[in-house]
N, C-alpha and C positions, 0 to 999 in steps of 0.2 A: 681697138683692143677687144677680144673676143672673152664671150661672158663676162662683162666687165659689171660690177654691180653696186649701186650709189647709195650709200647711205648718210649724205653729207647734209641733203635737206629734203622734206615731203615735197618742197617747190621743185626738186627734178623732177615728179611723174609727165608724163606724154599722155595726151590723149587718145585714147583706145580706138581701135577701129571704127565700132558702133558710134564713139561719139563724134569721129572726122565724120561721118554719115548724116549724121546730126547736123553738125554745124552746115553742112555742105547743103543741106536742102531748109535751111533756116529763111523762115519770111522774116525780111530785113524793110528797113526804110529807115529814115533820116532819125537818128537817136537824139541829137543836139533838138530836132525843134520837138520832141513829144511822138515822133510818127513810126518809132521801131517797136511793131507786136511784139516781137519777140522781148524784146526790153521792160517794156510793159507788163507783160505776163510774168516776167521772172520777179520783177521790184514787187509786182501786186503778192506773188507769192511769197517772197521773203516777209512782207510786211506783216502779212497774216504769222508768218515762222516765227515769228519774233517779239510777235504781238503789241507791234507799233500801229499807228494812223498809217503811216506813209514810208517810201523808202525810195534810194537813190543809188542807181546802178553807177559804178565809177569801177576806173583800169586796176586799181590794185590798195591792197588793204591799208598801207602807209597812207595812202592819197585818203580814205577813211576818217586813220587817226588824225590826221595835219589838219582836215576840213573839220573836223569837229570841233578841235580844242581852237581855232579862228571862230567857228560859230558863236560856241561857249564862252568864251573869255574875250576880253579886252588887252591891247598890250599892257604889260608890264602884272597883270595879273598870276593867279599862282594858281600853278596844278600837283596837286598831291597824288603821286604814285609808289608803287614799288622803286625799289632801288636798282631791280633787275629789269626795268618794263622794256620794251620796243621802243620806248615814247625816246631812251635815255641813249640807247645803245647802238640803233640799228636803223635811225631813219633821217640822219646826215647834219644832224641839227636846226632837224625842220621846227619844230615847238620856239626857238627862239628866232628862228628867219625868217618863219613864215606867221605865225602868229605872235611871236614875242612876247611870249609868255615865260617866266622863270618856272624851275619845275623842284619841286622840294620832294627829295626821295625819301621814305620811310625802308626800316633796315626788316622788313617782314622774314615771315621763314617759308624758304624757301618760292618765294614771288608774290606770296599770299601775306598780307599785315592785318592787323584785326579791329573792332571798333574803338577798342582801349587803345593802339597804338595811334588812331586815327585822331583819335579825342586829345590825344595827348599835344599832338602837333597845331592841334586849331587853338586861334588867337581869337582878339578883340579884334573890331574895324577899328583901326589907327592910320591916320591918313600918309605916316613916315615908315609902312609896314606895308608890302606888297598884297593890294587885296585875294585875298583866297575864294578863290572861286571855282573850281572844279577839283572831283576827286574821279580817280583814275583805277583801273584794275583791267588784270591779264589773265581769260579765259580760254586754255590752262596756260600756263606763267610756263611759257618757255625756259628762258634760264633755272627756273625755279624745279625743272626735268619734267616737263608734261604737267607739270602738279595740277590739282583741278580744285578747284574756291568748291568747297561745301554751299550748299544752298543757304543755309543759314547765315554764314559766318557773310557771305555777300550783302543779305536783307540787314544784317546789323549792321555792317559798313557805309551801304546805303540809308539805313535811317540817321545815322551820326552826320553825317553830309548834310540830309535835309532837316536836322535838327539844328545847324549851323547856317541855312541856306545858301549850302553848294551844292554844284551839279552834279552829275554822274556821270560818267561816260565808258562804255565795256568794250574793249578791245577783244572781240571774238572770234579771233582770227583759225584759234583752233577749240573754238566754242561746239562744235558740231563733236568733235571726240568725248569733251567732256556729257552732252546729252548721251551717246553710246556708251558711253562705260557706267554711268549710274542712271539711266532712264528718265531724269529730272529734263522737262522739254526747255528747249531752249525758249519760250515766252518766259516759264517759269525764271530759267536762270536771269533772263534779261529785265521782266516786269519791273523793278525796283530803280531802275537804269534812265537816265533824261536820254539815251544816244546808245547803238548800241550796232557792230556791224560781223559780219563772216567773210570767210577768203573761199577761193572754190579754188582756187592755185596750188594748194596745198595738198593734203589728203585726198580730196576731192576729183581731182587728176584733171580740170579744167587746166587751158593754156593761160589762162587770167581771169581777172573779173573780182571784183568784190560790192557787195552791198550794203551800205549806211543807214539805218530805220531812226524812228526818232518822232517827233511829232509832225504835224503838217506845216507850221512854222520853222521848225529845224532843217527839214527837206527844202523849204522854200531858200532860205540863206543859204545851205550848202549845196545848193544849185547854181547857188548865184557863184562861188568859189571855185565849181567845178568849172563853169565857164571864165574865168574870170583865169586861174591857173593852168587853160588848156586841158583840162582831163575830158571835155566833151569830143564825143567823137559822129560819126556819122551810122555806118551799117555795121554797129557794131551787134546786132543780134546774132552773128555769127558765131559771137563768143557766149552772147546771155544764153544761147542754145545750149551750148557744151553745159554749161550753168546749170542750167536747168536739167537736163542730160543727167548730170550728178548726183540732181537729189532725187534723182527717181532711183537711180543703180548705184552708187555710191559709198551712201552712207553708213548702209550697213556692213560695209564693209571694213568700216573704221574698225571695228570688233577683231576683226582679222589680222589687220595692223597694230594692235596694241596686243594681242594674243603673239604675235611674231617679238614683239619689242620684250615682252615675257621671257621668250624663249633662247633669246639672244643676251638678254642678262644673266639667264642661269646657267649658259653656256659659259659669259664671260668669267661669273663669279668662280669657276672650277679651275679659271687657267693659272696659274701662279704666274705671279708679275704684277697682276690686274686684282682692280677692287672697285667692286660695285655693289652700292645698297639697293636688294631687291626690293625692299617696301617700296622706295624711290620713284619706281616705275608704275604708273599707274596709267599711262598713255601708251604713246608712240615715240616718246623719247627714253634715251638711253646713254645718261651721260656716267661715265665711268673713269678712274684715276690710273695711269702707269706709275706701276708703286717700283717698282723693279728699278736701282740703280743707274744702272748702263743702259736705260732707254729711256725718251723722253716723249712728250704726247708727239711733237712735229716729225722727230723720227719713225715714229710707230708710223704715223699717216700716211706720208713718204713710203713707206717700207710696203704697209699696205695695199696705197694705189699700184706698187709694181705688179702685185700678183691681184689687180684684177679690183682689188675691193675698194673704195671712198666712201672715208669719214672724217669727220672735220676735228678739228684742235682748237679745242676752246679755251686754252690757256697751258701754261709750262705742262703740266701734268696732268690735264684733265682730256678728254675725245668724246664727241658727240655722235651717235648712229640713230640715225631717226627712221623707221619704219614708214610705207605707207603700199600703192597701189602698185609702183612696178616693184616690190622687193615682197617676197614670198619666200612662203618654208626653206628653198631648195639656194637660196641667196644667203638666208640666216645662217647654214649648216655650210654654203664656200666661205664665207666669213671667218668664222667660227676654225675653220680647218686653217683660214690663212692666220687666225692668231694664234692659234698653236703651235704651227711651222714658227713662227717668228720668237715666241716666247717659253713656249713647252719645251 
């Protein structure tokens, strides 16, 4: 399909010419025993980014989330999150297969719950009552439309946790938009966090790759997991390249992509059919309702990948367009033409 142009996830971008370059002259060596520079220098990097002890290069952000809450918890243990998280919806029912953990969702607004809510759900240690042991949150809260946790509202949620002695764990998979859109660095958002990781798959426009930081005890045990689960690999500097690659050229680009996500909702909001709340948008996402009778989200999508465009349907009447590295100005504005042809 010719101009064909993807808005269904930030995980379509392709790596840029510059960064196949990159990876292609990448000093490589054995990553599973310790001996990939290139590995090395990206983990050492994140860890400083994040303002952890230590950090651990792994194939993809899920493999992150699942290693952590194993590190953290014991089976039959409780992880308190959003109701919306990643932990709940989108990673195959790893939390209870692989760690076996029960996961108690909070009804937060919009992906974000707050200390009071937080307070509210914590018990007594009762030995016929699943120990609560980890609290959970999503940097920005995907379902929640990009949303991004205030600095604040995170250090309160965090203190209630270790007011209770549980852990903390940040799912910072699109942690790196939230630092670009309000300048608050990511140590900051993270400092309050036991565990805390970023995706480069995403926004980012890496092929893979994600980073887990934590203490030097936490890295140790979720080393032991990564091997232990196969997520170790060999000459995979190949990939920590593009990685790294990223955060030198990348980032700021995220500005671009959430400026694009802007402009693609004020578009939508014009078309009649369609309803979307602009506050809403505070990222790269752009989730919007077919209010219009005689259409439905799965029809729209359908209709739209004919002439060219993909975005996802995230329920009867809701559709998700996510901005990032390969979708630009000139993407936004064939979009935008193709829902009006459809709807207008």
């Amino acid at each position: 399909m010719t101009d064909f142009v993807d808005f269904f996830s930030d995980t379509k971008t392709r790596p840029t010419p510059a960064m196949r370059a990159v990876m292609a002259a990448a000093d490589v060596g054995d990553e599973r025993a310790g001996e990939d520079p290139s590995v090395n220098r990206l983990v050492e990097r994140c860890s400083a980014l994040l303002g952890k002890p230590a950090a651990l290069f792994l194939p993809s952000g899920t493999m992150c989330n699942e290693i952590a809450l194993a590190v953290h918890c014991r089976p039959g243990d409780e992880v308190i999150c959003d109701r919306t998280s990643h932990l709940i919806g989108f990673e195959g029912g790893g939390p209870a297969a692989l760690a076996g953990v029960m996961l108690n969702p909070l009804a937060g607004e919009r992906g974000r719950f707050d200390a009071a809510q937080l307070a509210a759900a914590l018990r007594p240690d009762r030995p016929y009552a699943p120990r609560q042991r980890l609290v959970e949150v999503e940097q920005t809260a995907n379902l929640g439309g990009g949303t991004i946790w205030p600095l604040a509202q995170l250090q309160a949620v965090a203190a209630a946790a270790r007011g209770h002695g549980l852990l903390t764990h940040m799912d910072g998979a699109r942690l790196l938009n939230a630092v670009v859109a309000t300048g608050v660095s990511a140590a900051d958002y993270a400092r309050d966090f036991d565990s805390v990781w970023i995706d480069f798959s995403k926004g980012l426009g890496a092929p893979g790759g994600a980073v887990l930081a934590g203490s030097a005890e936490f890295v140790r045990e979720a080393n032991r997991l990564k091997l232990r689960w196969g997520g170790a690999m060999r000459q995979s500097g190949i990939i920590a390249a593009a990685c790294d690659y990223a955060l030198d050229h990348h980032v700021a680009g995220l500005a671009q992509d959430h400026a694009n996500a802007a402009a693609l909702a004020r578009g939508i909001a014009q078309i009649e059919g369609l309803a979307v709340d602009l506050a809403s948008v505070e990222t790269n996402l752009v989730y919007f309702a077919v209010v219009r009778p005689d259409f439905d989200a799965p029809r729209l999508c359908e209709a739209l990948l004919e002439r060219g465009v993909r975005m996802g349907e995230m329920g009867p009447r809701t559709v998700r367009a996510v901005t990032h590295l390969d979708v630009d100005a000139a993407a936004v504005d064939k979009a935008l033409a193709a829902l009006r042809a459809l709807l207008g």
